[in-house]
C-alpha positions in Angstrom: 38.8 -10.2 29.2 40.3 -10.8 33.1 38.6 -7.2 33.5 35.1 -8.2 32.4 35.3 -11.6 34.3 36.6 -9.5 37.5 33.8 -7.0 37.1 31.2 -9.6 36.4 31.9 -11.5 39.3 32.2 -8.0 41.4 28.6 -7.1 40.3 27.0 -10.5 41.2 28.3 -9.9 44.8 27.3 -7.0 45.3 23.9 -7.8 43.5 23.8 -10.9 46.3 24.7 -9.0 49.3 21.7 -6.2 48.9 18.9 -8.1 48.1 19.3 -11.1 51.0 19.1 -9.0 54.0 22.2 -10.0 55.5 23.8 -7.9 58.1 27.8 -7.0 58.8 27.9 -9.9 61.0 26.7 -12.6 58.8 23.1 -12.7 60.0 20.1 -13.0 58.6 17.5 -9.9 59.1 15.0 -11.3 56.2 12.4 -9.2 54.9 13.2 -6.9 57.7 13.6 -3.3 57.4 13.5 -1.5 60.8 14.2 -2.0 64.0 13.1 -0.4 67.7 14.5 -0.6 70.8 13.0 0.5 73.9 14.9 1.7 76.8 16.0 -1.1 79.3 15.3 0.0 82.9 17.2 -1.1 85.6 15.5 -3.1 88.2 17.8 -4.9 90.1 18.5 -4.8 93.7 21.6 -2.6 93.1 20.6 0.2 90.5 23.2 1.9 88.8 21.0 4.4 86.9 23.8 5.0 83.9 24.1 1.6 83.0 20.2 1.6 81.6 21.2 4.0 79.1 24.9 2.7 78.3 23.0 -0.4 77.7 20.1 0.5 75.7 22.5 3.1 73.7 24.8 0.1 72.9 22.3 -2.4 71.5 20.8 0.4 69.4 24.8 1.4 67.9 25.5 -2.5 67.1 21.8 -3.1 65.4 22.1 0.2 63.4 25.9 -0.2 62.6 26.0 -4.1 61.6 22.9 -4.4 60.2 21.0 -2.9 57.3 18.0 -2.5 59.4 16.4 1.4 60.1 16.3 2.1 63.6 12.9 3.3 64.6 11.5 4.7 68.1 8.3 1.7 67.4 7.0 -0.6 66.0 9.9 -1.9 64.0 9.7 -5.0 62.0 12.2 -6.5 64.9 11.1 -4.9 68.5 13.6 -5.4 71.7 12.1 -4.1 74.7 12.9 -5.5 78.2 15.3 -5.0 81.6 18.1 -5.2 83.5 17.2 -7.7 85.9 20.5 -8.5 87.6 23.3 -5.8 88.9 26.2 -7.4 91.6 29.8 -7.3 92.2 31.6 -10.2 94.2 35.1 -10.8 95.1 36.9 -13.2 93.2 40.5 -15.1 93.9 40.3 -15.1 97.6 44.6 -15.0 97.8 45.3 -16.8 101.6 48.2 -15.8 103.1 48.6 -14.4 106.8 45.4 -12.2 105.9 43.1 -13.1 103.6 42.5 -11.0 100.3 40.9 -10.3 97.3 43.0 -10.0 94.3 39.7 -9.3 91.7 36.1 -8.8 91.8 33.5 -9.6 88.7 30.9 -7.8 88.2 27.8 -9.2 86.7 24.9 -8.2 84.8 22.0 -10.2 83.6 19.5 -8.6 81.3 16.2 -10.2 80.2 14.9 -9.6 76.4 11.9 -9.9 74.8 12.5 -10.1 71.2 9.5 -10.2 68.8 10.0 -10.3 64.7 6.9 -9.3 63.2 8.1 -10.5 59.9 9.0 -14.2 61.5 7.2 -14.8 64.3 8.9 -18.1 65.2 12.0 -16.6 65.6 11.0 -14.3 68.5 12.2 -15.4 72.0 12.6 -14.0 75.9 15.6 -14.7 77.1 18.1 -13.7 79.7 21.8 -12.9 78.6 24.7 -12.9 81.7 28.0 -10.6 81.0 30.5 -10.2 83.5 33.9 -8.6 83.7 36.9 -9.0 86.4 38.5 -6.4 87.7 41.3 -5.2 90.1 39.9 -5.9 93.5 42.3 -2.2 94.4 40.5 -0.3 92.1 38.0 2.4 93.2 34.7 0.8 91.7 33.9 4.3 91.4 37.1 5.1 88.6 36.5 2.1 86.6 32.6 1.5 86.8 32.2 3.7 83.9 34.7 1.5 81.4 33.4 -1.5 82.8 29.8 -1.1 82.1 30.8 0.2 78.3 32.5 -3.6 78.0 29.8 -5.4 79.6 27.2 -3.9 77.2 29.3 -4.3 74.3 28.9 -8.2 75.0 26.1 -8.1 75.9 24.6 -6.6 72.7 27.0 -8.7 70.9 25.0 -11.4 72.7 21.9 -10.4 71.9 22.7 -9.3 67.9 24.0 -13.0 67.5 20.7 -14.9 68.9 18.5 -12.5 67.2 19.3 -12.9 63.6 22.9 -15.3 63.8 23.0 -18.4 61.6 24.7 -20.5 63.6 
């Protein structure tokens, strides 16, 4: 009997989870079934030319791996296309002393999406999403840039995921 009850309720789950649309992350993608994402060029005043496609690669990863959505080169269902608008790095902590130094530096990114769901029109937007991450002011920018603009675009796509199709 506990089997059949078990099983039952096992099977109503699953039966719930596939025909809602509802991604990994507890969004909503609807009646949705692909996605595209064009490339995101980099057009601030300081161009790093790798962090357009570390970007662009990391939005498509999260949308294909937390979401049931196909990614497709275009004319998905949900289409992201847009830029990096916004590239610096600034000293932070200002340490006073007999000289005066920098103990970390943040480097910020700002990104600007337009976001357009054919199946839900109201729910498209343009928007600009800010990241930044802190880092070692005696760290060669050149050693850690790689790593930091991995994190950076992993929020930033988290970012982007949760506004697109979040419930909250």
């Amino acid at each position: 009997m506990r089997i059949a009850v078990v099983s039952l309720v096992l099977v109503l789950l699953g039966a719930a989870c596939v025909g809602g649309g509802y991604s990994f992350t507890g969004g909503d993608v609807g009646n949705a079934k692909t996605v595209s994402i064009q490339f995101f060029e980099n057009y601030a005043d300081l161009v790093k030319p790798q962090l357009s496609q570390t970007f662009t690669e990391k939005l498509r990863d999260i949308f294909v791996q937390q979401t049931p959505l196909e990614l497709v080169e275009r004319g998905g269902d949900m289409q992201f296309e847009g830029a990096i608008v916004d590239y610096r790095i600034e000293p932070l902590n200002v340490q006073a002393g007999r000289e005066v130094n920098v103990a970390q530096n943040r480097l910020t990114v700002v990104v600007n999406v337009i976001f357009t769901n054919q199946v839900d029109m109201d729910k498209s937007f343009e928007q600009k999403f800010t990241r930044f991450v802190d880092f070692d002011a005696t760290a060669d920018i050149n050693a850690v840039e790689a790593e930091l603009h991995e994190q950076v675009s992993q929020e930033l796509s988290e970012n982007i995921l949760n506004q697109a199709i979040g419930n909250w």
